[in-house]
C-alpha positions, 0 to 999 in steps of 0.5 A: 908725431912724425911722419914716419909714427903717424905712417906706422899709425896710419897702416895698422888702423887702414884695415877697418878704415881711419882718417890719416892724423896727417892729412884727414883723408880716409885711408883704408886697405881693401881686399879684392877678389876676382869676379865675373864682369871683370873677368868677362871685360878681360876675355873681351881685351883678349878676344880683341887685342891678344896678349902681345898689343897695346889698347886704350881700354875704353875701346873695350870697356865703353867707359871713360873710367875703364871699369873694374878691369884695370883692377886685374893689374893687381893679379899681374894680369893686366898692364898698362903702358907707362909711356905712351903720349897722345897727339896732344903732347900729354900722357895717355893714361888709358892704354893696356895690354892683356899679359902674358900671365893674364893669356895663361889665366884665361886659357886655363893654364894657371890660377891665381889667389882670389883676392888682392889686398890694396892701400892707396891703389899699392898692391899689399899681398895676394892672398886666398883660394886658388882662382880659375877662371871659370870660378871668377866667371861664376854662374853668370857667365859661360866660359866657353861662350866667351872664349869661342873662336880664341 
């Protein structure tokens, strides 16, 4: 099988999950949706930084991993600095910015679908209900708490 079969192959069996013919890795497509300790790490980069500053995330999130927050790239409402470098000469990989979409989300002036459809951390589609940023936040969290003093 060539590489471009066994991609085709690959593709239409990732929806439930398979193992790749090519090289044994499990290969899925994931549909994720907006939801609340996300959206209240958004809020956070946003109290903090604004939409017009860089950050390295684990300022706001704490963890080396940066959390699901990275997650909100997905939507278009998260970036990250492609090419920032450290005092060491190597990439930084950690530095983000709340986007100008990402502002108008949290400020309630848009809404986006729910759910992002990814393979292999590439974005496949948007897809779902109309999102706020209250009905990400659910029942766990207050809005107008988190946004106070914004």
């Amino acid at each position: 099988m060539s590489v471009l079969e066994a991609r085709r192959v690959l593709h239409l069996l990732a929806e439930d999950g398979t193992t790749c013919p090519v090289c044994d890795q499990h290969a899925q497509i994931y549909r994720r949706a907006l939801y609340s300790t996300m959206t209240r790490d958004l809020i956070q980069c946003y109290r903090r930084y604004g939409s017009l500053h860089w950050f390295d995330i684990t300022t706001v999130t704490g963890k080396r991993g940066s959390g699901d927050v990275t997650k909100m790239r997905y939507w278009g409402l998260l970036e990250r600095e492609m090419d920032s470098v450290g005092p060491d000469g190597n990439p930084r990989t950690g530095i983000w910015r709340v986007t100008t979409r990402g502002a108008w989300w949290l400020r309630k002036r848009i809404l986006v679908p729910k759910y992002a459809v990814i393979y292999d951390n590439e974005l496949l589609r948007l897809e779902g209900q109309q999102w706020s940023v209250e009905d990400a936040l659910g029942k766990n969290f207050n809005y107008r708490e988190l946004m106070a003093g914004v």
